[in-house]
N, C-alpha and C positions, 0 to 999 in steps of 0.2 A: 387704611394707614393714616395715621394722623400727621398733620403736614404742621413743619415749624410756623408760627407766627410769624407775620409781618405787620412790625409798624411802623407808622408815619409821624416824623418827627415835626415837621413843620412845613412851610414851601412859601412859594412866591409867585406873583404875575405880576405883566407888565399894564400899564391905563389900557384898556381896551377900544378906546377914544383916539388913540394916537393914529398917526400916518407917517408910516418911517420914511417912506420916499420924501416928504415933504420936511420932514426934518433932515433930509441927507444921511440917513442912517443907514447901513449896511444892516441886515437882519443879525448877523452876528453879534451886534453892537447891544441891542435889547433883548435877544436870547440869553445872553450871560450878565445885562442886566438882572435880568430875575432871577439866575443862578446862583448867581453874588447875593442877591436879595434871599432868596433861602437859604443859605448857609448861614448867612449874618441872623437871618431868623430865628433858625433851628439853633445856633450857636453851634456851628461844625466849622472846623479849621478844612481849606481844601484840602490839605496834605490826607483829610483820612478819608476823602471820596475815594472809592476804588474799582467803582462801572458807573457808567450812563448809558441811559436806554434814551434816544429820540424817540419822538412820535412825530412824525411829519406825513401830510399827502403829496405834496406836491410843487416842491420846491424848483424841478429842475421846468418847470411850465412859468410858476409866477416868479423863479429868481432868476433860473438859468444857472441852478447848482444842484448838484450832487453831493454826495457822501455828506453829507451835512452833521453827521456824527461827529466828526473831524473837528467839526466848530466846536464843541462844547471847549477844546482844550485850548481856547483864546479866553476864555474867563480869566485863568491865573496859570502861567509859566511852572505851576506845581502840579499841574495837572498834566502833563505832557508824558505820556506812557500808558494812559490808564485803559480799559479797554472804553470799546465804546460801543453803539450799532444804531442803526435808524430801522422804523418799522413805518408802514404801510399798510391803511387798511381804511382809505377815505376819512370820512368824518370818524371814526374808532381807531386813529392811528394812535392818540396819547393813550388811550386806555392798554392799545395791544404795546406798550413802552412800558407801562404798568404789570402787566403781567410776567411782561418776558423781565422786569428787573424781580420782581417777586419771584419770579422762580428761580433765578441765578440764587435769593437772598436763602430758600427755600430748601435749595441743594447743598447750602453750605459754599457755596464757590466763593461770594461776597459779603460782609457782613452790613457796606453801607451803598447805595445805589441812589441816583441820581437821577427821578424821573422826569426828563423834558419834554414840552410839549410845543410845535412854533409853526408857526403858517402865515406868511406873508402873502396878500391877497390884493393887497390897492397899488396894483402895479400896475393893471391893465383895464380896458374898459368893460359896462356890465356886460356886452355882450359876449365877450373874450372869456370872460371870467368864467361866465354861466357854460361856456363849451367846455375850457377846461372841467369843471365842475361835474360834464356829460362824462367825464373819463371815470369816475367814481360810480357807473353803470355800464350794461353793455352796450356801448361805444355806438359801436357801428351800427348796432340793431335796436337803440334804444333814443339816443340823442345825439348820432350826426346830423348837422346841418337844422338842428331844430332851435328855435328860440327858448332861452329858459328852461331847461330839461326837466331839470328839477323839480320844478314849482310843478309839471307839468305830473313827473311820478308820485309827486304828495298829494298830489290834486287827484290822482288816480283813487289813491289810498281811502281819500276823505270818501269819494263815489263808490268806493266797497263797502263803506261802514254803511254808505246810504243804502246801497241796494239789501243787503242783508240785514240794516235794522234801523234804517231811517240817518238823517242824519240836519238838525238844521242850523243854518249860518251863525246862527246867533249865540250859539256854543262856543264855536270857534270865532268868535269874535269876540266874547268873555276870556279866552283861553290869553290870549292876546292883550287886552286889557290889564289882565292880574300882572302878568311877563313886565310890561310895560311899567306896572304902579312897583314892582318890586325893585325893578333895577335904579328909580327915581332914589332907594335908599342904598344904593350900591357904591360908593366913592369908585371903584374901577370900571365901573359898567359904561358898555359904548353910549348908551340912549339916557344916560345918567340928567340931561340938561335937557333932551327934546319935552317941549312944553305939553303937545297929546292934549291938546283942549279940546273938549266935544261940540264947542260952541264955536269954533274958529274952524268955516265952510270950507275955507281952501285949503287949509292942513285936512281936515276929514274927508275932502275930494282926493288927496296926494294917496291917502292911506287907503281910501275904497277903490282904488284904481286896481282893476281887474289884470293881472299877469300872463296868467294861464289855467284854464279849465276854473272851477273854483275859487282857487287861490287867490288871493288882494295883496298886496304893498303890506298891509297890517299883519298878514297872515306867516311870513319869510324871518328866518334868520338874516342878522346883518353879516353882510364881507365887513372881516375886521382883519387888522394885524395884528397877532399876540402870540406872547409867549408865558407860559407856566412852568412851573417846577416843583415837585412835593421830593421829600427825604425820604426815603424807606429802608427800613433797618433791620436787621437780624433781633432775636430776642437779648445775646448774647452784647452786642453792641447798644441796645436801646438801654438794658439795665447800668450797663457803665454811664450812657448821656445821663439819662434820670437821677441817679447818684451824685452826677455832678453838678447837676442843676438844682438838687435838692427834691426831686421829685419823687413819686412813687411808681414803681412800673408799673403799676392797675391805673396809672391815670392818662398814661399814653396811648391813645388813640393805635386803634391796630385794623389792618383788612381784616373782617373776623368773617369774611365767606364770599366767593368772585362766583361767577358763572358766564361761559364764551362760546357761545353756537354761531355756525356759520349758513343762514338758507342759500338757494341757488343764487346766483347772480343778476337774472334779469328777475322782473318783476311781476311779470306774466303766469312767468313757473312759479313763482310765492303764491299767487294767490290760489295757482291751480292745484298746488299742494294742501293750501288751506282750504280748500273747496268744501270738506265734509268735516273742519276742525269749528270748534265754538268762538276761537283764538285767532283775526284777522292772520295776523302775524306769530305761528306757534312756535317759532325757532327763539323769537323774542321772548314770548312766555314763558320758554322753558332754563332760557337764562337768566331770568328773574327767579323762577323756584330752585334753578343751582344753587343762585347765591343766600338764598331763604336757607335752603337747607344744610350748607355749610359753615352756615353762621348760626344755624339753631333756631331759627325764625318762621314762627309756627305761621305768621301773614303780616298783612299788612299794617297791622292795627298793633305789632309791635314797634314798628318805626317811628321815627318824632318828624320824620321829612321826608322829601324825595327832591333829587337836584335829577332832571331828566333830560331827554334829545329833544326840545322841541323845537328841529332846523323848521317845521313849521309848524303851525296847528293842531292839523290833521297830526303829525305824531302824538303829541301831546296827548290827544284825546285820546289815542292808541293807548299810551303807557296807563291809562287812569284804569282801565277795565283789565290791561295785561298784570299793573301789577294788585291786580284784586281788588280795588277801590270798591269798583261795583263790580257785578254781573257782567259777563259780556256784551255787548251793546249797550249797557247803559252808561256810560263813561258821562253823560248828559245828568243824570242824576248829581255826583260829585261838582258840576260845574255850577247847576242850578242851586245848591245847598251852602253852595262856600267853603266846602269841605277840601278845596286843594288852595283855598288864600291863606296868604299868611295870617297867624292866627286859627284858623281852622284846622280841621281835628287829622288831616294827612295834607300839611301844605306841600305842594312842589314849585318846584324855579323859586326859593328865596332869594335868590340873588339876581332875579331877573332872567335866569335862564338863556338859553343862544339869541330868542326874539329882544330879549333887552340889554342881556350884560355882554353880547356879541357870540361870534360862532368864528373864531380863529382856526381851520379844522383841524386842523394837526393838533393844536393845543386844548382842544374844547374838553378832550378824556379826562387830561390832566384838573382843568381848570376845576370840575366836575370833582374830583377828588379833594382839590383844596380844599372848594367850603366845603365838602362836608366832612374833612377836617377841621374847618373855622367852626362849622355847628357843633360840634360834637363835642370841641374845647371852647365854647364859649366865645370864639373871637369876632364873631359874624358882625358884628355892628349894629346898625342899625335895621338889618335884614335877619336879626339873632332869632333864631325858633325858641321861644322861652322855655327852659327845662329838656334841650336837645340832649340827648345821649344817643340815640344810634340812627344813623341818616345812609340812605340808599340814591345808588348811583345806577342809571341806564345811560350808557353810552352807545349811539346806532350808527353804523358806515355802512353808507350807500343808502339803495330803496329797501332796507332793512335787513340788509345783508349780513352784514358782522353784526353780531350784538352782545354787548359786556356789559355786565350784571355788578353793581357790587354791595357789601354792606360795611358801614365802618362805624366802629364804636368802639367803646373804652372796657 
């Protein structure tokens, strides 16, 4: 059955840089900052928003709220009625805000939807943080009571690549590197001003400072606060905006193929699953080739990009072989060649990615959507993929649990 179109009219985020608690901002305050900021983008009057999908992890640990759907309708007094809902699905919660508006858009219920993405996280201290954080795995069997949980399950990951195909530091410290040099061109990017000199010992002692298992200071997504927001529309609705704007509907950017597999929950049973597969993570591979296949995308070498999850390294160097770069295990080939820098022949993280342009978790799906809506129309800046037309999205929550695939192009 062929599914209606969805496209993306424009969107917004907030500086990635920011610290709302220290500006005294309530989250709702810079959430509908950036809502205001896509609408005015997109040029959409509120009056014709008619859903918003949240994306959030975990508002009611770092704010001490709920229902946070609720908020969207303190942007503008014209919004008061509309429907709304929030989703949940750790670091994959803006992307599952993305799906679940696309399909309302899909079914016909909505023609315009409002996808947000927001997570406040510098509320509390690293160690708080990194607990809460434990609750995006199994909890109690995975990261009660342990320092860092996190680092600790990517650090896992990296030591699977090792044991089945080798795996050395200095990969992932490249991977790192590029993240770093691309969000240096990002005006919203949290690490946008860190200097990252190789020659300055006490910053390179701060960044080789050892976390857990593997993992370094260099190797982590940053806690950020932020929120995003992209426009998504009916075909029916995009052709009246384009009309008005003088556009053509072939030149609005559309999801032209998603894909959304869930593996088990703990991490242990991933790999035990993957035990006999060629594909660390096959639940992940398999929603890359979803969205291959529903966009018509015969590999990877039709893409002009990749904007990916790299909450650390170790992912990263996951997506390079998952989504076809190289060979299985040789995700080190791509890193060694230059073929994921910008400029090169499948850059990913132009914009810096979660290691530089920050990791908001709630809003990272979304964020992830924007550019590569900014790439695909040209708006990217000074992080622009020269001659971008179709840019791919991996979005992962948890120890690769959720995973959302997408492709977007014009």
């Amino acid at each position: 059955m062929k599914q209606s179109p969805v496209f993306i009219l424009g969107g917004a985020q907030s500086d990635f840089a920011r610290n709302w608690a220290r500006e005294g901002k309530h989250f709702s305050s810079v959430m509908n900052e950036a809502l205001i900021g896509a609408l005015e983008a997109a040029k959409i009057e509120p009056r014709e928003v008619q859903t918003a999908h949240v994306g959030n992890f975990a508002a009611e640990l770092y704010a001490k709220q709920g229902q946070v759907g609720a908020f969207v309708l303190e942007a503008d007094p014209v919004l008061s009625g509309i429907a709304t809902s929030r989703h949940e699905a750790a670091c994959a919660s803006g992307s599952i805000a993305i799906l679940a508006a696309s399909a309302e858009i899909e079914a016909g219920r909505y023609d315009l939807a409002a996808a947000v993405g927001l997570e406040q996280m510098k509320t509390v201290d690293t160690v708080t943080g990194g607990d809460f954080l434990g609750t995006a795995g199994w909890y109690e069997r995975e990261c009660k009571g342990k320092d860092y949980p996190f680092p600790r399950l990517f650090g896992r990951l990296g030591d699977e690549y090792d044991k089945r195909y080798g795996l050395r530091e200095e990969h992932l410290t490249r991977i790192s590197e590029i993240n770093f040099a691309n969000a240096r061109l990002n005006p919203l990017a949290q690490t946008r001003s860190w200097i990252m000199n190789k020659e300055d010992e006490q910053q390179q002692a701060k960044f080789n400072q050892r976390i857990a298992g593997r993992i370094r200071v260099r190797d982590c997504s940053q806690v950020t606060d932020g929120a995003a927001v992209v426009m998504l529309a009916s075909e029916k609705y995009a052709a009246e905006w384009a009309k008005r704007n003088g556009r053509k509907l072939d030149d609005v950017p559309r999801i032209q193929g998603w894909g959304h597999h869930t593996a088990p929950l703990e991490f242990d049973a991933k790999i035990a699953e993957s035990r006999d597969h060629p594909y660390v993570l096959p639940h992940t591979r398999q929603a890359i080739l979803d969205a291959f296949a529903r966009a018509g995308v015969g590999g990877v070498n039709e893409l002009s990009g990749i904007e990916t999850h790299d909450c650390f390294t170790t992912s990263e160097y996951m997506a390079i072989d998952h989504f076809g770069i190289t060979a299985p295990g040789e995700s080190w080939k791509a890193v060694e060649d230059g073929a994921i820098e910008l400029g090169g022949r499948i850059p990913m993280n132009p914009s810096g990615g979660l290691i530089g342009a920050g990791h908001p978790v709630g809003a990272t799906g979304v964020r992830q959507m924007l550019d590569a809506w900014r790439q695909v129309t040209g708006n990217a800046g000074d992080y622009q993929v020269k001659g971008a037309k179709r840019f791919a999205v991996l979005n992962i929550g948890g120890s690769g649990t959720t995973s959302c695939a997408f492709v977007v192009g014009r």
